[in-house]
Jmol script that loads the backbone (N, CA, C; Angstrom):
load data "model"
ATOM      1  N   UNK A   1       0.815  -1.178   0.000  1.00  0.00           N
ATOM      2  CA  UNK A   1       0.000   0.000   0.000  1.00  0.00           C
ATOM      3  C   UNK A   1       0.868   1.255   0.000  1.00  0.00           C
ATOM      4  N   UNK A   2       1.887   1.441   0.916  1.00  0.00           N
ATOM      5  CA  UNK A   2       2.684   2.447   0.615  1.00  0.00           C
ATOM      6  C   UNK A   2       3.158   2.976  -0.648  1.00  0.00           C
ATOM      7  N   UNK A   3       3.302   1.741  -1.793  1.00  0.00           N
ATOM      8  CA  UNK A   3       3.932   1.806  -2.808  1.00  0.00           C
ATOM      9  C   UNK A   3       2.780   2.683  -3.780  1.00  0.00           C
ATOM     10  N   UNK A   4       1.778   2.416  -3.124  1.00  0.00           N
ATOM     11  CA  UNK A   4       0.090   3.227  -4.428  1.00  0.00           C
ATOM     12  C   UNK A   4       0.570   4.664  -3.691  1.00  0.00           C
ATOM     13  N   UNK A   5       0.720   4.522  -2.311  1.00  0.00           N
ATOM     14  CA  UNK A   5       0.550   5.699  -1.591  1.00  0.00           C
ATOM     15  C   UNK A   5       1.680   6.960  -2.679  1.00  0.00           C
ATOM     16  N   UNK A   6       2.766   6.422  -2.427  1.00  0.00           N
ATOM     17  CA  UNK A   6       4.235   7.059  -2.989  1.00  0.00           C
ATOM     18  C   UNK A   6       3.628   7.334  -4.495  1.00  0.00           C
ATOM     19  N   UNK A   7       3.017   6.749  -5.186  1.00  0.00           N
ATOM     20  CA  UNK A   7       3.279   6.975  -6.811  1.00  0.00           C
ATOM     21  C   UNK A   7       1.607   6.136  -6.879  1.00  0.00           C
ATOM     22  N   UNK A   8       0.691   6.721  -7.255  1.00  0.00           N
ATOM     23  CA  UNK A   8      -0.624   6.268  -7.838  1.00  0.00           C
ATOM     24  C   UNK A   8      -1.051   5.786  -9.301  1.00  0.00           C
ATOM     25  N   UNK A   9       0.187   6.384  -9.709  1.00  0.00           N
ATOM     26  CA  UNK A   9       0.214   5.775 -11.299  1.00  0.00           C
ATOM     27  C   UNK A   9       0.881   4.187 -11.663  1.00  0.00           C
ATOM     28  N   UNK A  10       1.367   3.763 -10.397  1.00  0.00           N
ATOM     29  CA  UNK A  10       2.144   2.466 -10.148  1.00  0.00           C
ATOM     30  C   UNK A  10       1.514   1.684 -11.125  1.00  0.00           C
ATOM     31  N   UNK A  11       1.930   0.844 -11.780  1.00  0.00           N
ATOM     32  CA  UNK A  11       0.962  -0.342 -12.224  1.00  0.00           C
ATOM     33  C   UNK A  11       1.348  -1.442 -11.681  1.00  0.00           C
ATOM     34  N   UNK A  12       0.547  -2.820 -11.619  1.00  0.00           N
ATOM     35  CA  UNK A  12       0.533  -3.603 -10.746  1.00  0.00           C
ATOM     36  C   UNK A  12       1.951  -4.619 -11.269  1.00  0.00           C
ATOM     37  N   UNK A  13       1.847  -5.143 -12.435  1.00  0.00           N
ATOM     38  CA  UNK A  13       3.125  -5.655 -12.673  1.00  0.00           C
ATOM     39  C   UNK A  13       4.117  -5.045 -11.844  1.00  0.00           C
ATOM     40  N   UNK A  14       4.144  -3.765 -11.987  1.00  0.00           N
ATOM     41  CA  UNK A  14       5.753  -3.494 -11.602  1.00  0.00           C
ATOM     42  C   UNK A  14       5.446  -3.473  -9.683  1.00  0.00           C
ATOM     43  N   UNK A  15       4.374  -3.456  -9.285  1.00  0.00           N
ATOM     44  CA  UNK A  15       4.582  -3.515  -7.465  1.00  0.00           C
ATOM     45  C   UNK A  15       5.032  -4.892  -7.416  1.00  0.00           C
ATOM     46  N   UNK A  16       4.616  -6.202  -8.677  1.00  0.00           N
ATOM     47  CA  UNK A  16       4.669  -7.502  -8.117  1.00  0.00           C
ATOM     48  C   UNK A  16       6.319  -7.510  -8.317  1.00  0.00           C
ATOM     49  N   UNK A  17       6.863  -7.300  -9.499  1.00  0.00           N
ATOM     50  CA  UNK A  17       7.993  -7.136  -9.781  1.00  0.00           C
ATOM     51  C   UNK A  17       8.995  -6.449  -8.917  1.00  0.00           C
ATOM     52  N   UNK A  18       8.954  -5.273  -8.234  1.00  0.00           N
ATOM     53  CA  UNK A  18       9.417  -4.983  -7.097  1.00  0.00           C
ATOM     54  C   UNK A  18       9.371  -5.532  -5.760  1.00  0.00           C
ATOM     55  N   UNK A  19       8.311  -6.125  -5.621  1.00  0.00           N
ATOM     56  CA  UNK A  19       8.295  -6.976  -4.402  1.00  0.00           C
ATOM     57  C   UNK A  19       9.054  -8.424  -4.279  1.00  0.00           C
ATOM     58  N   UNK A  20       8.803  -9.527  -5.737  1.00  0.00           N
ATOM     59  CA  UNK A  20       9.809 -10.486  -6.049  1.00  0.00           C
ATOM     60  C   UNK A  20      11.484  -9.963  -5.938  1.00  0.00           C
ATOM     61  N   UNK A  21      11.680  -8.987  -6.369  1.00  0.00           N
ATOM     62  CA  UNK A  21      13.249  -8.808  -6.070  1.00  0.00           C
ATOM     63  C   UNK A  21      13.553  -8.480  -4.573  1.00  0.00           C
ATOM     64  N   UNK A  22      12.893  -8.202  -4.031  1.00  0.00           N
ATOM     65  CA  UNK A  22      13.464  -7.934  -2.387  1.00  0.00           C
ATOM     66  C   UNK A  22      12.836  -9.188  -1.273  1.00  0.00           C
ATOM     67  N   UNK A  23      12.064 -10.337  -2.077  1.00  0.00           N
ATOM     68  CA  UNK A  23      11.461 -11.347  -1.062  1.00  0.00           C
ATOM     69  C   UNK A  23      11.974 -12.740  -1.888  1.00  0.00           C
ATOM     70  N   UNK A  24      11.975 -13.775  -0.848  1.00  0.00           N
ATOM     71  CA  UNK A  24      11.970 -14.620  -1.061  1.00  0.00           C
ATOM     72  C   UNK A  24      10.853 -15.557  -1.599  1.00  0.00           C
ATOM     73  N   UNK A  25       9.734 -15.533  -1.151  1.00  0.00           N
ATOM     74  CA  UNK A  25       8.786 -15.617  -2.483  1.00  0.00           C
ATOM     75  C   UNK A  25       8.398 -15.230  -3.462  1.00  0.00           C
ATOM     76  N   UNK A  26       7.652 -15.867  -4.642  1.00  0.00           N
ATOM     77  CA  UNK A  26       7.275 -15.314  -5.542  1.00  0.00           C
ATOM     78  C   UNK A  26       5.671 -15.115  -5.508  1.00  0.00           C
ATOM     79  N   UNK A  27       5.343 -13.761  -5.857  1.00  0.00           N
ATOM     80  CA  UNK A  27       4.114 -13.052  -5.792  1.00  0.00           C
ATOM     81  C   UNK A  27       3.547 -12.696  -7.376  1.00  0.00           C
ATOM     82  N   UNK A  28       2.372 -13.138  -7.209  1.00  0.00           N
ATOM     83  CA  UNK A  28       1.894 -13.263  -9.447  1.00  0.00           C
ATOM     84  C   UNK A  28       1.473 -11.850  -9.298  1.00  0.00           C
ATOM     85  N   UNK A  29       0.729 -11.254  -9.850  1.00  0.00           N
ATOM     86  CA  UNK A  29       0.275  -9.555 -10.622  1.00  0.00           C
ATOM     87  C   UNK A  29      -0.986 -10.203 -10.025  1.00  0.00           C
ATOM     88  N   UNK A  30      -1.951 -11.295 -10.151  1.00  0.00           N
ATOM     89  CA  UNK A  30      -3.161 -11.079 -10.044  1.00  0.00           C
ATOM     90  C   UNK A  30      -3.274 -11.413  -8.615  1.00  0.00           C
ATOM     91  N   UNK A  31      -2.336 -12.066  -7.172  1.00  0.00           N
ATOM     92  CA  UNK A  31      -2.323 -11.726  -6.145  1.00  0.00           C
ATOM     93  C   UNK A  31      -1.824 -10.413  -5.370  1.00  0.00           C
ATOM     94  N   UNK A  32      -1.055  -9.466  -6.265  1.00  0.00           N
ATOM     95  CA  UNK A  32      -1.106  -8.069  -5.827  1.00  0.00           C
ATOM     96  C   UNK A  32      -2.538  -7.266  -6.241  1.00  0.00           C
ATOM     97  N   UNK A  33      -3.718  -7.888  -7.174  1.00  0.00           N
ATOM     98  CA  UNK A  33      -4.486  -6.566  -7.921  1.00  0.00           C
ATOM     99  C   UNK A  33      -5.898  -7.063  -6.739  1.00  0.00           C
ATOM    100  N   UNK A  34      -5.380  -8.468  -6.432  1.00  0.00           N
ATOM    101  CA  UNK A  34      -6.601  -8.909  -5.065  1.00  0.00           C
ATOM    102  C   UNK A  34      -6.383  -8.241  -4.032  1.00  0.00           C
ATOM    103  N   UNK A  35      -5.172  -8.117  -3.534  1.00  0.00           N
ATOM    104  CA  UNK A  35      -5.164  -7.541  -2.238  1.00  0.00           C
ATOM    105  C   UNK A  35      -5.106  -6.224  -1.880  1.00  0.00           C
ATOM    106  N   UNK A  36      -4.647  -5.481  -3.406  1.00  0.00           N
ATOM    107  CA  UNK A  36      -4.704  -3.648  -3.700  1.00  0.00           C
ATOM    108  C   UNK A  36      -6.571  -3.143  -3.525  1.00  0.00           C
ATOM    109  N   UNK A  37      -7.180  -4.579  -4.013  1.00  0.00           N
ATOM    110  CA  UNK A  37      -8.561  -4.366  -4.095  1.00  0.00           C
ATOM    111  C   UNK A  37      -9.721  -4.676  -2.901  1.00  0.00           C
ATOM    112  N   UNK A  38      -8.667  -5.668  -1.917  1.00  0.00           N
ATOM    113  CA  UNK A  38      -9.289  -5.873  -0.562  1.00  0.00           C
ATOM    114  C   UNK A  38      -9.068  -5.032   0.593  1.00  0.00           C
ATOM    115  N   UNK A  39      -7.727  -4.400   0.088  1.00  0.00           N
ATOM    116  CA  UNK A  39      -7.358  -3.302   1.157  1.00  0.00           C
ATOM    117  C   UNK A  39      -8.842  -1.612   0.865  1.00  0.00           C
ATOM    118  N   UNK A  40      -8.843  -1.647  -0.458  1.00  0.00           N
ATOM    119  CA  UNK A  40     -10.105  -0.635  -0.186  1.00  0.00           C
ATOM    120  C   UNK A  40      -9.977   0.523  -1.931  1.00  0.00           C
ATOM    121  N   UNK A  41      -8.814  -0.399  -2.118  1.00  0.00           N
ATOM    122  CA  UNK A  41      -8.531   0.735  -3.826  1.00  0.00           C
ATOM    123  C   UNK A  41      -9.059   0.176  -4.698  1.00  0.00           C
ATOM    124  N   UNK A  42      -9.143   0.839  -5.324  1.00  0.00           N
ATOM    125  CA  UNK A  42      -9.328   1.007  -6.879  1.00  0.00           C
ATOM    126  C   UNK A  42      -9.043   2.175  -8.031  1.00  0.00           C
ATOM    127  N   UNK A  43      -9.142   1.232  -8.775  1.00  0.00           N
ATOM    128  CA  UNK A  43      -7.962   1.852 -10.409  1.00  0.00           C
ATOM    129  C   UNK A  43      -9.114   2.963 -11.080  1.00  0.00           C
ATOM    130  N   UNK A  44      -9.107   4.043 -11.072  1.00  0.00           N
ATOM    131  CA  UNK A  44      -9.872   5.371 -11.499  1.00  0.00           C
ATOM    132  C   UNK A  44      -9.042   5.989 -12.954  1.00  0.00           C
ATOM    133  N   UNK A  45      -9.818   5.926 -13.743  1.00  0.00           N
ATOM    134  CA  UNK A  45      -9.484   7.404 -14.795  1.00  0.00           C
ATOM    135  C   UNK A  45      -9.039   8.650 -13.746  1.00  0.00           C
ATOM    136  N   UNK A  46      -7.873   9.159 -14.324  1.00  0.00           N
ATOM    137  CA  UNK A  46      -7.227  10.438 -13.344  1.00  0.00           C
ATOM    138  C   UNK A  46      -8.190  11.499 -14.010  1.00  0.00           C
ATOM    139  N   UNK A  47      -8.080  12.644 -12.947  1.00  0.00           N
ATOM    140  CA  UNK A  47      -9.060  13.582 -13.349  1.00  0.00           C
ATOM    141  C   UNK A  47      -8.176  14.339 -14.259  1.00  0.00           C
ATOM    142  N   UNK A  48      -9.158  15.101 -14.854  1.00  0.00           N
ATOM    143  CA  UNK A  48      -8.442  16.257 -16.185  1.00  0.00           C
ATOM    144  C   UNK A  48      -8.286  17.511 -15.711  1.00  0.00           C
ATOM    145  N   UNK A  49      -7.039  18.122 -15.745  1.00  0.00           N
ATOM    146  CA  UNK A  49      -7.231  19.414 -15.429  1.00  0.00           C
ATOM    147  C   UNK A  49      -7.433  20.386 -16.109  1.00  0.00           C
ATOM    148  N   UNK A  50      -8.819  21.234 -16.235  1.00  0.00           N
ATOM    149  CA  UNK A  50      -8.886  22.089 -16.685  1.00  0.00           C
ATOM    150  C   UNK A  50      -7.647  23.215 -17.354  1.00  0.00           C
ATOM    151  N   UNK A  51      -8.041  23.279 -19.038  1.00  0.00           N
ATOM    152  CA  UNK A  51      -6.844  24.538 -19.630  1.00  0.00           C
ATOM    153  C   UNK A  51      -6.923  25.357 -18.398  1.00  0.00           C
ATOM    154  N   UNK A  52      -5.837  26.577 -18.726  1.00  0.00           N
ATOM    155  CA  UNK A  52      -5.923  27.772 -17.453  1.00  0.00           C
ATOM    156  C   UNK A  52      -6.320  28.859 -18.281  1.00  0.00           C
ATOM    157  N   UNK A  53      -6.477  29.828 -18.328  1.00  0.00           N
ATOM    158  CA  UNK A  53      -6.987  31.114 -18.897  1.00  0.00           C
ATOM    159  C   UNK A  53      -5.596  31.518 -19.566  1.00  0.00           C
ATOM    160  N   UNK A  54      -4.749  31.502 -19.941  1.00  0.00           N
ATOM    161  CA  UNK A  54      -3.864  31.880 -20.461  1.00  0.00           C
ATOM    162  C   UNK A  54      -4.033  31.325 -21.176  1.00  0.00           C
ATOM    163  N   UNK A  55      -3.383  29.587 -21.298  1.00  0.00           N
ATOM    164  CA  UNK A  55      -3.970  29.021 -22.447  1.00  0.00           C
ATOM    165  C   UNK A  55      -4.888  29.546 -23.195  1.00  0.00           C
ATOM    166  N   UNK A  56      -6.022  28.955 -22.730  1.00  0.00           N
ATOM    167  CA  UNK A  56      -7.383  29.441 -23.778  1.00  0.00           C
ATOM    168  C   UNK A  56      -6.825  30.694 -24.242  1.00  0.00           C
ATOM    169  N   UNK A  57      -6.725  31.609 -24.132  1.00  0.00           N
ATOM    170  CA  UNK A  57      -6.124  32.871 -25.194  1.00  0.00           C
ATOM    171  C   UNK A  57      -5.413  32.721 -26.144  1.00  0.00           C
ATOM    172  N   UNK A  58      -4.354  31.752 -25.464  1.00  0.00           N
ATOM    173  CA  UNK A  58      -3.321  31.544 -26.548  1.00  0.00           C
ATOM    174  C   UNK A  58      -4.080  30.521 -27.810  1.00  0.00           C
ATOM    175  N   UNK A  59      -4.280  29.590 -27.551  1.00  0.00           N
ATOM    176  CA  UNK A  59      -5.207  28.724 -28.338  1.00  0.00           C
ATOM    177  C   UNK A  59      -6.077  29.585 -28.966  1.00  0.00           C
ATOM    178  N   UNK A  60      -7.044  30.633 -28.701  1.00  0.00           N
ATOM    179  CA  UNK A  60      -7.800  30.976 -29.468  1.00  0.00           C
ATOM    180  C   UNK A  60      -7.419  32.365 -30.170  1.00  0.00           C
ATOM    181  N   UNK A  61      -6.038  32.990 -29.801  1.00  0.00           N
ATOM    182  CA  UNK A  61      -5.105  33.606 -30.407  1.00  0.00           C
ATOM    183  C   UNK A  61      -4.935  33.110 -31.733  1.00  0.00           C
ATOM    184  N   UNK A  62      -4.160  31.528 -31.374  1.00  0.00           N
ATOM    185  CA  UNK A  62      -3.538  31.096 -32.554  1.00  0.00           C
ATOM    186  C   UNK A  62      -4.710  30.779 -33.728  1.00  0.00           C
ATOM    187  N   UNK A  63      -6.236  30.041 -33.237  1.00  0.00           N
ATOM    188  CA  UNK A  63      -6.957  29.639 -33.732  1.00  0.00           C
ATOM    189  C   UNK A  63      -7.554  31.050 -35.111  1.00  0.00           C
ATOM    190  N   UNK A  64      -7.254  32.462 -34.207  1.00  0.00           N
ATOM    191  CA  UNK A  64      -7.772  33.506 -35.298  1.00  0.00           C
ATOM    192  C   UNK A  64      -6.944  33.618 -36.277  1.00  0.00           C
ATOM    193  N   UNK A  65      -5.168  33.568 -35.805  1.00  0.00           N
ATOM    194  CA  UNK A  65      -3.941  33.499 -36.584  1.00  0.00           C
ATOM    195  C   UNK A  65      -4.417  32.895 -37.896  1.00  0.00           C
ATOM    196  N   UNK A  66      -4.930  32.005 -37.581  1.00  0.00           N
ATOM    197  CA  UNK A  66      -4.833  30.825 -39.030  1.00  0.00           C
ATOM    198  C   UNK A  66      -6.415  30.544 -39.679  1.00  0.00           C
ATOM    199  N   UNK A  67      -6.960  31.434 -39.187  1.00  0.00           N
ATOM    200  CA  UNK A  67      -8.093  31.078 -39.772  1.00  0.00           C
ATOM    201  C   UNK A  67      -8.582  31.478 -41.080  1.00  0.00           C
ATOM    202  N   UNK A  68      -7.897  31.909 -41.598  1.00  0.00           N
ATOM    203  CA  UNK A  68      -7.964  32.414 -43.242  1.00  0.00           C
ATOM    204  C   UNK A  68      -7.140  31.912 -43.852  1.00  0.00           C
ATOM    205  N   UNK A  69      -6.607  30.435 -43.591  1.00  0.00           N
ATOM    206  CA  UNK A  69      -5.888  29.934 -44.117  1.00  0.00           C
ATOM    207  C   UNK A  69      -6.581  28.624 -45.583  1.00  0.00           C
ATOM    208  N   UNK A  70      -5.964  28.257 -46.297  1.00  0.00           N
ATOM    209  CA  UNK A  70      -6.550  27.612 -47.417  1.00  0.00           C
ATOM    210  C   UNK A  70      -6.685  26.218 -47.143  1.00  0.00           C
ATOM    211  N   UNK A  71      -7.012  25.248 -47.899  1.00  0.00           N
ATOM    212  CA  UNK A  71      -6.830  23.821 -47.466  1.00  0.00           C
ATOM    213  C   UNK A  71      -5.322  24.089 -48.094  1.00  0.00           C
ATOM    214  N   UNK A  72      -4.824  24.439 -49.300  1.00  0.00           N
ATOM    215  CA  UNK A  72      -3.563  24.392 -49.645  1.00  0.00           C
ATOM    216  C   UNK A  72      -1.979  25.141 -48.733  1.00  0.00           C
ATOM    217  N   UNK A  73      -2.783  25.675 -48.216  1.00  0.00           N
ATOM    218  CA  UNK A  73      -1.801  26.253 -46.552  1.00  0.00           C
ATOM    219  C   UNK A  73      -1.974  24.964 -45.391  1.00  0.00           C
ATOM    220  N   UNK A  74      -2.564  24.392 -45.620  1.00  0.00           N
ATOM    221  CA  UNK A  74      -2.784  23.505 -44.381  1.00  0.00           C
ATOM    222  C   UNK A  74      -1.643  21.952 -45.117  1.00  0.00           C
ATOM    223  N   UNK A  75      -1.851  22.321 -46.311  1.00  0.00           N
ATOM    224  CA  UNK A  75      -0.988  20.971 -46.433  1.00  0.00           C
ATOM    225  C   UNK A  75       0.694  20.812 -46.633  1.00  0.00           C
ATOM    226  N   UNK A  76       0.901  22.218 -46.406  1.00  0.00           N
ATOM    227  CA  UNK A  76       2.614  22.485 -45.881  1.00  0.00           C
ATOM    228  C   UNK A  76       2.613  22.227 -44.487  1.00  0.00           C
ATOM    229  N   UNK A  77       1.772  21.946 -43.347  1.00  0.00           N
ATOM    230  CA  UNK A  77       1.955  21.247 -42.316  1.00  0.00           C
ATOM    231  C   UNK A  77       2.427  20.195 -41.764  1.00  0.00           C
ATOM    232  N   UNK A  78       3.227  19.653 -41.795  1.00  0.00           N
ATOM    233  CA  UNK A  78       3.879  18.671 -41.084  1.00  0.00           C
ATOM    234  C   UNK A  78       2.920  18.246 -39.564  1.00  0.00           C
ATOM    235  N   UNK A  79       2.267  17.280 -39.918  1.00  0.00           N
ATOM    236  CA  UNK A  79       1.196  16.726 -38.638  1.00  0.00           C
ATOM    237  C   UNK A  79       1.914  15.576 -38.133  1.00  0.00           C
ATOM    238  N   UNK A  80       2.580  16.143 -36.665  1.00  0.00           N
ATOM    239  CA  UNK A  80       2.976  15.496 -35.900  1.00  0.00           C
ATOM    240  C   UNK A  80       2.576  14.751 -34.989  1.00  0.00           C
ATOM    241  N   UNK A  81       1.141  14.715 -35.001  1.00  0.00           N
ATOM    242  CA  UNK A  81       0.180  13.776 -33.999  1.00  0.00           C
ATOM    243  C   UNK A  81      -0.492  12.666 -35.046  1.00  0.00           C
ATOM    244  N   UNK A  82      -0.367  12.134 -36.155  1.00  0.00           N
ATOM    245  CA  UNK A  82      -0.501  11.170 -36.399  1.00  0.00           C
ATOM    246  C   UNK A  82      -0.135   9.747 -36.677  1.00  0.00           C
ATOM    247  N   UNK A  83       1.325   9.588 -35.721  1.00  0.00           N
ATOM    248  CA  UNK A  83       1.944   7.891 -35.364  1.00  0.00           C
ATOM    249  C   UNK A  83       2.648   8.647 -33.544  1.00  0.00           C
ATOM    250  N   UNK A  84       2.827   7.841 -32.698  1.00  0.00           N
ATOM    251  CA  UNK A  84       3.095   8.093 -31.739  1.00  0.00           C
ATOM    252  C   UNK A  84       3.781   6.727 -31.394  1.00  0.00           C
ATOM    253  N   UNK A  85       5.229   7.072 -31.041  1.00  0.00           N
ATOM    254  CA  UNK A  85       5.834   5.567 -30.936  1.00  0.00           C
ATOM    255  C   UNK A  85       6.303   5.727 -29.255  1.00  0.00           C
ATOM    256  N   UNK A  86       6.037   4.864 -28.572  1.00  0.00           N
ATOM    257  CA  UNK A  86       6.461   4.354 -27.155  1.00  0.00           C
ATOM    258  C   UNK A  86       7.832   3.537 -27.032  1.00  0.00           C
ATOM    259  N   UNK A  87       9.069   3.318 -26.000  1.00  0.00           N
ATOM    260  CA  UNK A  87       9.816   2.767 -26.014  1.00  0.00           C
ATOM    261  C   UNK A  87       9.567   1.977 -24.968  1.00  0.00           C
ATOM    262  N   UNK A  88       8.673   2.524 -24.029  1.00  0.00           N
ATOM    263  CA  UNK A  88       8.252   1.777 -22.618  1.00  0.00           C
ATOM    264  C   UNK A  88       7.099   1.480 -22.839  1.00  0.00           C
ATOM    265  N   UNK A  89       6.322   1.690 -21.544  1.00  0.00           N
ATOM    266  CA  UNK A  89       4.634   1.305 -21.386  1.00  0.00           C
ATOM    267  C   UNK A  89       4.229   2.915 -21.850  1.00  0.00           C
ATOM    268  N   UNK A  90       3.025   2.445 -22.492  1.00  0.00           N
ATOM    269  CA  UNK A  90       1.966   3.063 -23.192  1.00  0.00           C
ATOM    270  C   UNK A  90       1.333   4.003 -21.822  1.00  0.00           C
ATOM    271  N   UNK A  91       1.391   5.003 -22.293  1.00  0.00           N
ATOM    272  CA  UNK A  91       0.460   5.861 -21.180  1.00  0.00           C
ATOM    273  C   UNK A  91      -1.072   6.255 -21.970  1.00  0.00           C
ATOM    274  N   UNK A  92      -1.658   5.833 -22.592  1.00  0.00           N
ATOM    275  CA  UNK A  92      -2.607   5.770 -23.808  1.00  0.00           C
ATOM    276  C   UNK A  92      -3.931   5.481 -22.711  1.00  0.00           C
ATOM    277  N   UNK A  93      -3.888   4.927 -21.611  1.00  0.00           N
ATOM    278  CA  UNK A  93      -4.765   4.409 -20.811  1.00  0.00           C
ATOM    279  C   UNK A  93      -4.178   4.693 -19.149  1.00  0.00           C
ATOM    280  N   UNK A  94      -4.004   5.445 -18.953  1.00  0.00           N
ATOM    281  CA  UNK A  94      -3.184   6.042 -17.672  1.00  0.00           C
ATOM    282  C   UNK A  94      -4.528   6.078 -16.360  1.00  0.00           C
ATOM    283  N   UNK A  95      -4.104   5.017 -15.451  1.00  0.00           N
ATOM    284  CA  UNK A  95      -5.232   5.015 -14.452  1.00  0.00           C
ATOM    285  C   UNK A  95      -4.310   5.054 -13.260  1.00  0.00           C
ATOM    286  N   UNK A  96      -5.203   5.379 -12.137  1.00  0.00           N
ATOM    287  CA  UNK A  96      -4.284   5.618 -10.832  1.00  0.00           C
ATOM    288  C   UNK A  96      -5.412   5.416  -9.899  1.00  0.00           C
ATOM    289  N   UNK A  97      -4.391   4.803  -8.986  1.00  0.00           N
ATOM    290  CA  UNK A  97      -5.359   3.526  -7.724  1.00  0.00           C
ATOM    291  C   UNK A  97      -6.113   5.005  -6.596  1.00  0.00           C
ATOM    292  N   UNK A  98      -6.888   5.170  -6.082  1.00  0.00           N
ATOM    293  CA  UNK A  98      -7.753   5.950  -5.328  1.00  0.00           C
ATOM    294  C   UNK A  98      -8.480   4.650  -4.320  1.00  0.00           C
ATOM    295  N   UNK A  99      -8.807   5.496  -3.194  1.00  0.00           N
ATOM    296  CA  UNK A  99      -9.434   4.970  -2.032  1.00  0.00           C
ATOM    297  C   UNK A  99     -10.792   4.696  -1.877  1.00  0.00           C
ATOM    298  N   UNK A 100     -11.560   3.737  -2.078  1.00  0.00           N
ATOM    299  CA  UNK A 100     -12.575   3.586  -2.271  1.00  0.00           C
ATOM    300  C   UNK A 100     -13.745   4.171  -1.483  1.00  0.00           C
ATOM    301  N   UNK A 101     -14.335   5.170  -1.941  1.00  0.00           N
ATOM    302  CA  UNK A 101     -15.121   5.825  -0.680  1.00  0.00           C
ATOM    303  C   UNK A 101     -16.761   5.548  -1.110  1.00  0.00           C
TER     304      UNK A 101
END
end "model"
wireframe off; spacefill off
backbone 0.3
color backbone group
């Protein structure tokens, strides 16, 4: 429990995986996600934090910037949000353990 406490984004592989290297038994992923779940947690969508007011300006700054732009201006764009490569774990689904109230 300390370990959700310290870092909520933990995922369970890696508490079982940390716990096998410092014990002499071996502990599976689905006897850490029983007992994360009997102690009183559970795995939540993290909340979103609202843009801040600066943002939004800037965003809707830029949004007037370009708004007289052509489809043929749009296709000298280089669109950098369409492949996204990971070297680790995927944060694509990012959940974090909370106290069951």
């Amino acid at each position: 429990m300390r370990i959700l406490k310290r870092d909520r984004r933990t995922i369970l592989p890696q508490i079982a995986t940390d716990f096998n290297d410092g014990a002499s038994a071996s502990v599976r992923v689905r006897t850490v996600q029983r007992t994360v779940i009997n102690m009183g947690s559970q795995s939540r969508r993290p909340t979103r934090v609202p843009l801040t007011a600066r943002y939004n300006v800037l965003r809707l700054s830029w949004a007037r910037q370009h708004y007289h732009w052509t489809v043929d201006d749009w296709k000298h764009v280089a669109w950098s949000d369409e492949s996204r490569f990971q070297l680790y774990r995927t944060d694509a689904h990012v959940r974090v353990w909370r106290q069951h109230q």
